[in-house]
C-alpha positions in Angstrom: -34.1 -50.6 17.3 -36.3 -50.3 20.2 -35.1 -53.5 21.7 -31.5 -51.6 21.7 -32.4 -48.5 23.1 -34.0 -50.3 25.6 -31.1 -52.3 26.6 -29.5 -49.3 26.2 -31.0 -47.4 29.0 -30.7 -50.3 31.3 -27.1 -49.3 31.1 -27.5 -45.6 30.8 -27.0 -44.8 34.7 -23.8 -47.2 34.6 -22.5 -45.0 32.2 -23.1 -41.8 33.7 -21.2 -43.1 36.7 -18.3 -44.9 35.0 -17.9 -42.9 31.3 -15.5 -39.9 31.4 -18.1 -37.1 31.9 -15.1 -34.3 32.1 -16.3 -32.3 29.5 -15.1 -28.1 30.2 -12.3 -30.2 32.0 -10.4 -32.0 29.1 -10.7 -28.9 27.4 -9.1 -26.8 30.1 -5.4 -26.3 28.7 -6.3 -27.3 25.0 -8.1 -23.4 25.4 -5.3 -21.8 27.2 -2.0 -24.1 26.5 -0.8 -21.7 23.6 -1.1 -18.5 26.1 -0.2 -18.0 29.5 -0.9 -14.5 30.1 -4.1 -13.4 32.2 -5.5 -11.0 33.8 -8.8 -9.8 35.7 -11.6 -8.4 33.4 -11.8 -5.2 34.7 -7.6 -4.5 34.0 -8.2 -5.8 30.6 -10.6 -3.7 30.1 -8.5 -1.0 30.9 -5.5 -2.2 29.1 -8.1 -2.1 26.0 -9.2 1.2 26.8 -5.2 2.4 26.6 -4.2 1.0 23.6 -7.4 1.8 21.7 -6.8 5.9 23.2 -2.9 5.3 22.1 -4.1 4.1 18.8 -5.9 7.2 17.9 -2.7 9.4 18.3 -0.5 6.9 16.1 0.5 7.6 12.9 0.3 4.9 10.1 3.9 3.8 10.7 5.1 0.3 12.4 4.4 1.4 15.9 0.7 1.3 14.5 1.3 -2.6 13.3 2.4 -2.9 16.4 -0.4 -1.5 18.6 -2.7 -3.2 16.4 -1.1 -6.4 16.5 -1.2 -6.3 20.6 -4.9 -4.3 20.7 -6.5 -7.7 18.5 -4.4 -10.1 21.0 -6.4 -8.2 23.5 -9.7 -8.3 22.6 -9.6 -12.2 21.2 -10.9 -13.6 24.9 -13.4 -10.5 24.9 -15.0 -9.3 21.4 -12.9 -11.7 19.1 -14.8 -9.9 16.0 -13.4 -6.7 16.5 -9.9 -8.4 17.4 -10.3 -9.8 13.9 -11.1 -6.3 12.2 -7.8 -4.9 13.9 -5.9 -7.5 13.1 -6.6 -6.9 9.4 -6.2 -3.4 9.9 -2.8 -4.0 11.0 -2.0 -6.9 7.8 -3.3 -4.3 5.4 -0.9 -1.3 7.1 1.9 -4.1 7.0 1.6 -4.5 3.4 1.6 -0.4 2.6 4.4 0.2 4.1 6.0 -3.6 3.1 7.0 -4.4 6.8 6.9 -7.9 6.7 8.2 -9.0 10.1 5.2 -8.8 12.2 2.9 -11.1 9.4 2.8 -14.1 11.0 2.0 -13.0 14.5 -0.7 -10.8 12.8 -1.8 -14.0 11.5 -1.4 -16.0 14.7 -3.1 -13.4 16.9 -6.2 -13.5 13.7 -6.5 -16.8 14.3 -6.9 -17.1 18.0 -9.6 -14.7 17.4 -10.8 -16.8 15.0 -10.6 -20.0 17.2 -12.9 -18.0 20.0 -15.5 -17.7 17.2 -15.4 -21.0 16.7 -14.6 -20.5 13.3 -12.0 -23.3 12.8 -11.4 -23.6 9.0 -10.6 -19.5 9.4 -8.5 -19.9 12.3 -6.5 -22.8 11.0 -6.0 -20.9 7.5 -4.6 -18.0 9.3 -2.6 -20.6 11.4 -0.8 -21.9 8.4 -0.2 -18.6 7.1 2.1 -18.3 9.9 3.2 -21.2 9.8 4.4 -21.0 6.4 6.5 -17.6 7.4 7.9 -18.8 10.1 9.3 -22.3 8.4 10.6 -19.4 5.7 12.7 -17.6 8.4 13.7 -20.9 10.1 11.8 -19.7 13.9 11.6 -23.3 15.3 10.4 -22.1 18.8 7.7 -19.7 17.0 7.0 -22.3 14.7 6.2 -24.8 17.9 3.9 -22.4 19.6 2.1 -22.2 16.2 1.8 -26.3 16.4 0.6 -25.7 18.7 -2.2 -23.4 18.3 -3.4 -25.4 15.0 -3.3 -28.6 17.4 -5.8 -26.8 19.7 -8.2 -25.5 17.2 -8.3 -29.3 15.9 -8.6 -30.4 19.8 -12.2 -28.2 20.0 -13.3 -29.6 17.3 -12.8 -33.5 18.9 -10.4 -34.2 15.9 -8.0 -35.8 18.3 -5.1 -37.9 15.4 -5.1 -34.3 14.2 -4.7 -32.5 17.5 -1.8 -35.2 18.4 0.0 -34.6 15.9 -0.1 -31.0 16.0 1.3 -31.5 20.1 3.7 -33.8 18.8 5.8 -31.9 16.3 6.1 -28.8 18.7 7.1 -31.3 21.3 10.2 -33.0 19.3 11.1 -29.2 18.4 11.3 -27.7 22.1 12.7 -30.9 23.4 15.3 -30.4 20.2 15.7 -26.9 21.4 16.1 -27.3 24.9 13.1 -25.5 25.7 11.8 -26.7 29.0 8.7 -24.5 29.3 7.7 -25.2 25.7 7.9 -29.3 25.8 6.2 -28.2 29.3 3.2 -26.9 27.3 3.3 -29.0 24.8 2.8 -32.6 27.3 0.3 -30.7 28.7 -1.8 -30.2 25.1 -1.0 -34.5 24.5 -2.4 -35.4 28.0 -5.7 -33.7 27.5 -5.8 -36.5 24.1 -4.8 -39.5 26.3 -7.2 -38.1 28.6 -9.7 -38.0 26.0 -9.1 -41.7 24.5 -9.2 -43.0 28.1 -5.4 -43.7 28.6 -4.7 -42.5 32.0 -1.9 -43.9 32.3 -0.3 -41.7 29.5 -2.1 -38.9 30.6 -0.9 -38.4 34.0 2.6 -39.5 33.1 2.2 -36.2 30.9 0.6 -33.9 33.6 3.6 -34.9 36.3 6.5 -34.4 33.8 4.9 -31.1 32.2 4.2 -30.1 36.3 8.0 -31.0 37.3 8.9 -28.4 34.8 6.4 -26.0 35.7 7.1 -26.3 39.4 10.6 -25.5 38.5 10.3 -22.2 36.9 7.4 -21.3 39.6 4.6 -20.3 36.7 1.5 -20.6 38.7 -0.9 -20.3 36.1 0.4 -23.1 34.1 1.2 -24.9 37.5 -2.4 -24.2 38.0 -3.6 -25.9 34.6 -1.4 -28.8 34.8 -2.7 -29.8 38.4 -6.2 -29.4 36.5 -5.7 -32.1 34.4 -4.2 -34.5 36.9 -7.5 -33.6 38.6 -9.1 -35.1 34.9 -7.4 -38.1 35.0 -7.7 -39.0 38.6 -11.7 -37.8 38.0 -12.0 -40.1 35.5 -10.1 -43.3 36.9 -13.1 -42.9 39.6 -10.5 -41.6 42.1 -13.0 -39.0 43.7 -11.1 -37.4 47.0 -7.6 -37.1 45.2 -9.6 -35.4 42.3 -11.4 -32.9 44.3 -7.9 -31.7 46.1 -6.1 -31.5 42.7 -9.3 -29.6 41.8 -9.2 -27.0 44.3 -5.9 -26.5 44.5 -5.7 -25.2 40.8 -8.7 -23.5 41.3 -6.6 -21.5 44.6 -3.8 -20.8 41.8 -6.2 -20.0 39.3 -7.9 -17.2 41.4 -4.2 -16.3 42.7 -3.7 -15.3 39.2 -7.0 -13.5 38.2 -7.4 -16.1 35.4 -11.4 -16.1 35.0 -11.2 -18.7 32.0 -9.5 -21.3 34.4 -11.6 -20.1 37.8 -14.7 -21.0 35.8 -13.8 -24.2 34.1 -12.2 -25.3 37.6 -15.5 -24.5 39.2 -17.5 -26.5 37.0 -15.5 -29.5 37.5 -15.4 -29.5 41.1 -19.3 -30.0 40.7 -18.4 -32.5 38.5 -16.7 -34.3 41.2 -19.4 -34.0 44.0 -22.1 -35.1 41.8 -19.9 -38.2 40.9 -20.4 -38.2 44.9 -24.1 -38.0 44.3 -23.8 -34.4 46.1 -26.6 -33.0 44.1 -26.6 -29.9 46.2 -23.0 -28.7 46.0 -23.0 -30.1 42.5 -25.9 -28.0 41.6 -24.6 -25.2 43.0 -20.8 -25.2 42.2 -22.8 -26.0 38.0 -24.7 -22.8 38.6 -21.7 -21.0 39.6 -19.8 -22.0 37.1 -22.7 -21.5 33.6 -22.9 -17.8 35.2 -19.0 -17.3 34.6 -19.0 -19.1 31.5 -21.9 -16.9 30.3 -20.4 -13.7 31.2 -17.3 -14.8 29.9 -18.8 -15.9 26.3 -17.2 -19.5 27.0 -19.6 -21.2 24.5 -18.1 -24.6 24.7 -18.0 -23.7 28.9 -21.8 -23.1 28.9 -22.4 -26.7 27.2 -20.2 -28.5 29.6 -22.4 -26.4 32.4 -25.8 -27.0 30.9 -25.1 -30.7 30.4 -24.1 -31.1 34.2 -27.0 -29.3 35.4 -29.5 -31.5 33.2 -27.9 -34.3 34.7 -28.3 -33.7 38.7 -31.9 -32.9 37.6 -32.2 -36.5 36.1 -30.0 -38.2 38.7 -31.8 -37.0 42.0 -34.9 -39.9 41.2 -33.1 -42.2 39.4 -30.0 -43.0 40.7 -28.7 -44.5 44.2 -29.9 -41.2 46.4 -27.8 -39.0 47.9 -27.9 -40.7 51.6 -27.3 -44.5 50.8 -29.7 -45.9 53.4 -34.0 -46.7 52.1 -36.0 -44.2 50.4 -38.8 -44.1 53.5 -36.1 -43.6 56.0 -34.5 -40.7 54.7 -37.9 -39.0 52.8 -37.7 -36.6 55.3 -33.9 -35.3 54.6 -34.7 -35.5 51.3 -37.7 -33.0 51.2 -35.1 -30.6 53.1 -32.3 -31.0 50.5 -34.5 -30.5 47.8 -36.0 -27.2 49.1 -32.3 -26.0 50.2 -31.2 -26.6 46.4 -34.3 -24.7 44.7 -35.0 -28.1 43.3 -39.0 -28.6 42.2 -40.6 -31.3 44.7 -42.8 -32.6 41.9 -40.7 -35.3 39.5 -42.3 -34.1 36.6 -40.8 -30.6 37.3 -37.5 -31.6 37.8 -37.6 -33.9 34.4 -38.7 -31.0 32.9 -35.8 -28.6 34.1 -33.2 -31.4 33.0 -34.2 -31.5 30.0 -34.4 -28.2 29.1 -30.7 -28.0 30.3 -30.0 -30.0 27.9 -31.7 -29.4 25.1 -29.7 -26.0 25.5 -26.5 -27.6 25.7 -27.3 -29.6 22.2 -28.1 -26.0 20.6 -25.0 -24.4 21.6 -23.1 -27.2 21.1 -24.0 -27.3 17.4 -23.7 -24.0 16.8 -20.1 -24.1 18.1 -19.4 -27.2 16.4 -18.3 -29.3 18.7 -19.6 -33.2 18.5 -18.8 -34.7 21.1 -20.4 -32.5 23.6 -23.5 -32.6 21.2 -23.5 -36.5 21.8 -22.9 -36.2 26.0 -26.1 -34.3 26.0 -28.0 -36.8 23.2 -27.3 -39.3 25.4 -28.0 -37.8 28.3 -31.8 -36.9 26.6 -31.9 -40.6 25.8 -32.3 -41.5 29.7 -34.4 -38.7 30.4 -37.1 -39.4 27.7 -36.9 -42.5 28.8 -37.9 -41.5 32.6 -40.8 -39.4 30.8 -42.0 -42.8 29.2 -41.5 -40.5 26.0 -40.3 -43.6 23.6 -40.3 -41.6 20.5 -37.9 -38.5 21.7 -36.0 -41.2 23.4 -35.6 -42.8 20.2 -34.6 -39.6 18.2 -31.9 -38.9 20.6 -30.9 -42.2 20.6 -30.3 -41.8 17.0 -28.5 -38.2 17.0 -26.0 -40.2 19.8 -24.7 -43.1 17.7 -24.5 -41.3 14.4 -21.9 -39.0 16.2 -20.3 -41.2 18.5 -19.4 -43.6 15.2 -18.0 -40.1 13.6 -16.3 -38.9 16.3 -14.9 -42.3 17.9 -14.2 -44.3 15.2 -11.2 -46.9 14.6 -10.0 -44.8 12.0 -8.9 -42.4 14.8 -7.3 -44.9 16.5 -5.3 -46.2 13.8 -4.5 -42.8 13.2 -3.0 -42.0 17.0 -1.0 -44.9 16.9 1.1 -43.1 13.2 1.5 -40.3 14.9 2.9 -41.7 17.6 5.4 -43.9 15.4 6.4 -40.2 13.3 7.0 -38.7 16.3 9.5 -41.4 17.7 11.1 -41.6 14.0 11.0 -38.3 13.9 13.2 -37.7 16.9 15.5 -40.5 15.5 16.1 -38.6 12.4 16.7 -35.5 14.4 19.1 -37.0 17.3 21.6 -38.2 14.2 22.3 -34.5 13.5 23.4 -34.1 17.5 26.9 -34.5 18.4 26.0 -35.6 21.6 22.8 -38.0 20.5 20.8 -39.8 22.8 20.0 -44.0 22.3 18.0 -44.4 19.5 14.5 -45.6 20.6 13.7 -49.5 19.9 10.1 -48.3 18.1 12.4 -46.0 15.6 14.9 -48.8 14.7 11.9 -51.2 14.1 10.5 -48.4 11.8 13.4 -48.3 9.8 13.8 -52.1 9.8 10.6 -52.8 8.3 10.8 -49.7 5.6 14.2 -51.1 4.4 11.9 -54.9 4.3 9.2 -53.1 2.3 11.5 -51.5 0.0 14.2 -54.7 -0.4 12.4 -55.0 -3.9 14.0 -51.3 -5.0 17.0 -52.3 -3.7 16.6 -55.6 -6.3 16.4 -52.4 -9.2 19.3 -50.9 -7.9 21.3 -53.9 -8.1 20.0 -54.2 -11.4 21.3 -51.3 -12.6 24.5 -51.1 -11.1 25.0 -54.6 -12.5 24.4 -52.9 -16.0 26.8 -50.1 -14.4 29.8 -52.5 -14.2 29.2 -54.9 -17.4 29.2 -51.8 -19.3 32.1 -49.9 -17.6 34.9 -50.4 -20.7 32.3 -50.0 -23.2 31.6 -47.0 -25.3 27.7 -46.8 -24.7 28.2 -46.6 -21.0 27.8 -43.5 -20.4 24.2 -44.3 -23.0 23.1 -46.9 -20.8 23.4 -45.2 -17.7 21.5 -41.9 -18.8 18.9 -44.2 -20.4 18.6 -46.3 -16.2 18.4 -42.5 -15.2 15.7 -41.6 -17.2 13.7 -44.2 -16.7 13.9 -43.8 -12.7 12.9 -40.2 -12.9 10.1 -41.2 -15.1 8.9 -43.6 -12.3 9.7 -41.6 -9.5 10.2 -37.5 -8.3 13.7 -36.2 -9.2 14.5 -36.0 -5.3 12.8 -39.1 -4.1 15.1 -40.8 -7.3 18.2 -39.6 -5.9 17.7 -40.2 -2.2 17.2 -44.2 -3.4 20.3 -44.3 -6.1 22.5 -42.9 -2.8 21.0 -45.1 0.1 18.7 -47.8 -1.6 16.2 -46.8 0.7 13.2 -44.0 0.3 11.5 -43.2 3.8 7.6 -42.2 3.5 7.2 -38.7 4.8 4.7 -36.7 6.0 3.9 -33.1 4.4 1.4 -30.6 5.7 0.9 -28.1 3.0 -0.1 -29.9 -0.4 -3.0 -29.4 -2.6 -4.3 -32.5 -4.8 -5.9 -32.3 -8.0 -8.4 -34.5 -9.7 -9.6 -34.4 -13.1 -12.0 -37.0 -14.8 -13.4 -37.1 -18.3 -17.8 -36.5 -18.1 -19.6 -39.4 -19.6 -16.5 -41.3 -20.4 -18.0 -44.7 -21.0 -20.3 -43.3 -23.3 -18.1 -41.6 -25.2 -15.7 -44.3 -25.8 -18.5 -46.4 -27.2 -18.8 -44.4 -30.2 -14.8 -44.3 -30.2 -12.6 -47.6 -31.9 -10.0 -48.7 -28.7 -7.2 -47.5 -30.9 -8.8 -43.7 -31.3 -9.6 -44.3 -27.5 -6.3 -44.8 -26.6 -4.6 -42.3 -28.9 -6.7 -39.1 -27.7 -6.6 -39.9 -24.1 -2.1 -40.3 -23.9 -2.5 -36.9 -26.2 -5.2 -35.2 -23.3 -2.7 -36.8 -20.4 0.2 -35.8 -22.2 -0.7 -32.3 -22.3 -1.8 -32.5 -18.6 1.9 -33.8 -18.1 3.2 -30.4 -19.6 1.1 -28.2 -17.9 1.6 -29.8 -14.2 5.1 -29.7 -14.7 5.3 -26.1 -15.7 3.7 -25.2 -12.0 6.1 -27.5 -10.2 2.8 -30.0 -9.7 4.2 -34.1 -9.2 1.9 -36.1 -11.5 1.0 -39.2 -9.4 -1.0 -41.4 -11.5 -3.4 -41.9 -13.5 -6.5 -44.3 -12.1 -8.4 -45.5 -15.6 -10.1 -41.8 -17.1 -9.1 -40.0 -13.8 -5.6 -38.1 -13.5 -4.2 -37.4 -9.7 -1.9 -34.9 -9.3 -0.1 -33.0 -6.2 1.8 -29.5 -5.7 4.1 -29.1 -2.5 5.7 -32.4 -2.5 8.2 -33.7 -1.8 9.3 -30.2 -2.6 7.9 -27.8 0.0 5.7 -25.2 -2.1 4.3 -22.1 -0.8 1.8 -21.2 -3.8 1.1 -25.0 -3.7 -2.9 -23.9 -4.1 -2.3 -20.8 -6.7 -0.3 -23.4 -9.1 -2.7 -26.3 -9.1 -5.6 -24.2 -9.7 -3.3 -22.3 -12.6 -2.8 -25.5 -13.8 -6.4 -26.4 -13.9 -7.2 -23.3 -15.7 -5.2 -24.6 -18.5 -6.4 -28.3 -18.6 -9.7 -27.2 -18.7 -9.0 -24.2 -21.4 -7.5 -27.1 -23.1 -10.1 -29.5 -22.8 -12.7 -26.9 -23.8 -10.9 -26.0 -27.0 -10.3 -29.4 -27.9 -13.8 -30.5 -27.4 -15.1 -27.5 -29.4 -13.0 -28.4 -32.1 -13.6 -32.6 -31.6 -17.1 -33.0 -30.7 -17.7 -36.6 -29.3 -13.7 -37.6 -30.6 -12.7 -35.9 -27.3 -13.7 -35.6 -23.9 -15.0 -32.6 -21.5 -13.3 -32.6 -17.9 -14.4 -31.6 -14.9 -11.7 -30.8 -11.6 -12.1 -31.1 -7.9 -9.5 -29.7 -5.6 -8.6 -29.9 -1.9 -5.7 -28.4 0.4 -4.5 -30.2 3.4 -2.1 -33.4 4.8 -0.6 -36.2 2.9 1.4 -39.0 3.4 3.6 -39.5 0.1 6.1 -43.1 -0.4 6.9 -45.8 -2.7 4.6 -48.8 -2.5 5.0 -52.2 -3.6 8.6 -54.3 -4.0 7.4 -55.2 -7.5 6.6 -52.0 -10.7 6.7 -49.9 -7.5 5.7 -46.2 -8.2 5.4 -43.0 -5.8 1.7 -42.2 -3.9 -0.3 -40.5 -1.6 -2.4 -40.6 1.0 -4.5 -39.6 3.5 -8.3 -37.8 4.0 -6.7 -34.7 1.5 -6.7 -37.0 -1.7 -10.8 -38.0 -0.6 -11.7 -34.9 -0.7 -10.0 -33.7 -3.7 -12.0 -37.0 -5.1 -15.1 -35.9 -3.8 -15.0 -32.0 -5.2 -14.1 -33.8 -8.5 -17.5 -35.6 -8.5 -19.6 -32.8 -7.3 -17.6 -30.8 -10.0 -19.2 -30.2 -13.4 -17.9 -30.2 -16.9 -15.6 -28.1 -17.7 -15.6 -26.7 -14.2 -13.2 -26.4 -11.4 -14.8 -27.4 -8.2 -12.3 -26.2 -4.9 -13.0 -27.1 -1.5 -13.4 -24.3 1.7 -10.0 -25.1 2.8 -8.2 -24.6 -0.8 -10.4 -21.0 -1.1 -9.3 -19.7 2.0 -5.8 -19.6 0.0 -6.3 -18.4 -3.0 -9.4 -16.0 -2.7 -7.1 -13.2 -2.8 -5.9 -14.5 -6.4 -8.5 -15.6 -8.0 -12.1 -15.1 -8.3 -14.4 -17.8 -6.8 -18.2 -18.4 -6.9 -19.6 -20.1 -3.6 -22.0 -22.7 -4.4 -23.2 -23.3 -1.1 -23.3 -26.3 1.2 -23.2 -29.8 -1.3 -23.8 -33.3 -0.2 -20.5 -34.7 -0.8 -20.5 -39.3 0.0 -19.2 -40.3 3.3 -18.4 -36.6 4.0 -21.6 -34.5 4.7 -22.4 -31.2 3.4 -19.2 -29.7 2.2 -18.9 -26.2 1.5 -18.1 -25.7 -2.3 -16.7 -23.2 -5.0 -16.3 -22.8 -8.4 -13.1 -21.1 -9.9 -14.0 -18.6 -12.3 -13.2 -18.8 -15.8 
């Protein structure tokens, strides 16, 4: 281990020079690309003081929802807690007087607050709350800016397949719409991913068609965050004097428009750029400027970027190339004057010392935010400076901290995982260009998609032949209509009433993508043990009468039984039927299999089993696999983690994950558990249902 942080930090001042080191940059529009509005502090502050003195006159009717709705909006870039209190003020008014309509902005506007917490799980379950409402009333471009807003909170949080495919469903529904401004914001949101991945390329091709839009409708501010990024990508490609003119340019339109959030980020990364010019002073300065905005601002994940940049020009003034490219004795001198015009500490020591303090801030606020990868920019940055300290053991440590987050945060799982949303987006907009009279050329990646699913599935087709062989042979004879009932049942035992019919009329099944599911495991305690004492017959017999009465149960609450994996039984609500109580039925459900279970055991003794549950909410993929004894599944991170509550789960118990509580804690009753050590995830915030 030594001999590789050494080697290492041989290549640690390389990589401060040639790594993307953008960080309050890439996340300049995934912060502001769902708003545009913005104003200086002190008018907001006034328009704050006007609706909270118009508030106190109101009576509790919708004008009140209203105000409400507008004074949270308000108060999410400046005291997001009490934004959240008003928000709920106004839900709770909402549902006394049963005024519906303004529920999923009230939601929204609770979730931006939310997201300015850095609470994410909150903010994204108040984001799908609205979500859900707005899919009920059919409000595509509402719906969008929504994506939009759940893609962001997933963007802070460096969960970039997530994030992407967030950007790209509001994207194929403004560019379905016709919506300029909206597929406007939306490329903006993608670039700042490509940007992120190191795909320049794709990045700027985003900024310059999001910008051609922009330019057209003359919105400066988002004129101003679009020239930001190309700033980013031209930053990043190394391209120093065409990044510095993006750069101030935005930052011209950014004061133009009193937007504070986008003057401060743009300042920091204008020291960004001169220190990648090995202009410590400006850099320095421009840093300072920019951590004091930040700061008053309460731009957490700002402040890191700041602190981080600061540590660095600290570091980088000894150690790498100096600032005048010509020998150290020659310009000493010069040097000595910089330095003292800076406020920079002649001794080395010193100025060690006040990088890494810099950064040792920037790792504490970056963990409390949550944020990883801007806790592993400053770990690595530590790394270099421990190292210039001759401190081998801190360097070590830091060293450490780095690569267990880069391998979580950069892993080739994300990749892989880009690279399917990309293809659902382009099949996506196939699907949707058939129902246009006036439909554009299907894209070459679509038809491939569709050419290899109707490959992959030639083996159903086989079945359908099959039975349509039966269909004719039987056509004059009396049992037909037998026969055919009997193929019919035997599909919809295999396969979900809807997916059934969608392969008897095109002999094809497509795998789709659905966001709101909730997966439930159960798994028999001790099983091995108890089957010892059981004969295989008696084994058999008690477990199809267990699985058969969780087969009645799950289908009572509209739950698709998936499979069953040996003792375990896998189980999914809101597919491929959309469900909004997906979570309230499957935890229903698993009242009863566990009442059941219970019972039986208590009755049994060691001829049954006890069963314990985990549960999880989230995204699935769901298909047919296989061309031979094909059967419908799922997949995705949602069905590991209903797997891992199940193990962490107890007998008799139903174990739910944060995620699946934030849905039903209104409905039932829940006992936190506390943070649980759950394998290859982490701690993992736990609760058991009560009974």
């Amino acid at each position: 281990m030594a001999d590789m942080v050494s080697e290492f930090v041989k290549n640690m001042l390389l990589i401060f020079m040639l790594v993307k080191r953008c960080i309050s940059l890439l996340f300049l529009l995934v912060l502001f690309g769902a708003s545009t509005t913005s104003f200086a502090r002190v008018s907001r502050r006034a328009a704050i003081d006007s609706l909270t003195g118009a508030l106190q006159q109101q009576k509790n009717d919708t004008n009140k929802i209203s105000l409400l709705q507008l004074l949270s909006f308000k108060l999410s870039a400046v005291n997001p807690e009490l934004g959240i209190k008003y928000g709920k003020e106004a839900l709770a008014l909402a549902d006394e007087l049963n005024w519906d309509k303004k529920n999923a902005r009230l939601y929204k506007t609770i979730a931006i607050n939310y997201r300015n917490l850095s609470d994410y799980s909150s903010a994204l379950a108040n984001y799908y709350k609205a979500l859900q409402i707005e899919r009920k009333h059919r409000n595509k471009r509402r719906e969008a800016t929504i994506l939009n807003g759940i893609g962001n909170t997933y963007a802070q949080q460096s969960d970039y397949p997530k994030a992407l495919k967030h950007y790209l469903k509001a994207l194929r529904i403004h560019e379905g719409a016709g919506y300029d401004r909206g597929v406007a914001i939306a490329l903006s949101n993608i670039s700042t991913v490509y940007l992120n991945l190191g795909e320049y390329t794709k990045a700027l091709e985003s900024c310059q068609r999001a910008l051609r839009i922009h330019e057209k409708s003359g919105d400066k501010n988002e004129i101003a965050n679009v020239t930001g990024n190309i700033a980013a990508v031209y930053l990043s490609e190394g391209k120093l004097d065409e990044s510095l003119a993006y750069f101030q340019k935005s930052l011209d339109l950014f004061r133009e428009t009193a937007n504070e959030n986008g003057v401060a980020a743009t300042i920091g990364n204008i020291g960004e750029v001169y220190f990648m010019q090995r202009n410590y002073t400006a850099a320095i300065e421009y840093s300072k400027e920019a951590l004091a905005a930040n700061t008053a601002l309460g731009d957490q994940l700002g402040v890191a970027g700041n602190l981080i940049a600061l540590g660095e020009c600290f570091f980088a003034i000894d150690t790498v190339t100096n600032p005048f490219g010509s020998d150290r004795r020659e310009i000493e001198p010069r040097l000595s004057r910089y330095r003292r015009a800076s406020g920079i500490p002649s001794d080395k020591s010193a100025r060690l010392a006040t990088a890494l303090g810099y950064l040792q801030k920037a790792v504490k606020v970056a963990n409390e935010i949550g944020v990883p990868d801007v806790s592993m920019e400053a770990y690595r940055a530590q790394v270099a400076v421990y190292q210039e300290m001759k401190d081998s053991r801190h360097a070590l440590s830091s060293y450490q901290h780095y690569v267990a987050i880069k391998d979580s945060v950069f892993s080739k799982n994300n990749e892989k995982k880009i690279v399917q949303q990309q293809m659902q987006y382009e099949y996506g907009k196939r699907e949707d260009s058939i129902k246009l009279v006036n439909a554009n050329k299907e894209k070459e990646a679509a038809i491939r998609y569709v050419r290899q699913r109707n490959y992959t599935y030639l083996g159903v087709g086989g079945v359908l032949v099959l039975v349509l062989f039966s269909f004719f042979m039987f056509r004059n004879n009396k049992l037909l209509g037998k026969e055919k009932k009997r193929s019919d049942d035997l599909l919809l035992n295999i396969l979900p009433a809807e997916v059934a019919s969608e392969l008897k009329d095109t002999g094809s099944t497509a795998a789709r993508h659905f966001d709101n599911t909730t997966v439930l495991f159960t798994d028999f305690v001790n099983f091995t043990q108890a089957s010892e004492k059981m004969s295989p017959q008696a084994l058999i017999d008690e477990m199809h009468t267990c699985f058969t009465k969780f087969d009645e149960i799950t289908s009572k609450y509209k739950i698709e039984k998936i499979k069953t994996i040996g003792d375990a039984y896998l189980a999914a609500a809101g597919l491929p039927i959309p469900d909004p109580d997906h979570a309230a039925h499957v935890i229903q459900a698993a009242k009863e299999i566990t009442d059941f279970m219970t019972t039986r055991y208590n009755r049994l003794g060691d001829k049954t089993f006890q069963v314990r549950v985990g549960i999880h909410s989230g995204s699935v993929v769901a298909g047919i696999v296989g061309v031979k004894k094909f059967a419908y599944d799922i997949w995705g991170d949602t069905v590991n983690t209903a797997a891992r509550m199940e193990q962490n789960s107890e007998a008799g118990k139903i174990n739910i994950s944060q995620t699946t509580y934030e849905l039903v804690e209104d409905t039932f009753a829940c006992e936190y558990r506390g943070e649980v050590a759950a394998k290859g995830k982490g701690m993992m915030k736990m609760y058991f249902v009560s009974a």
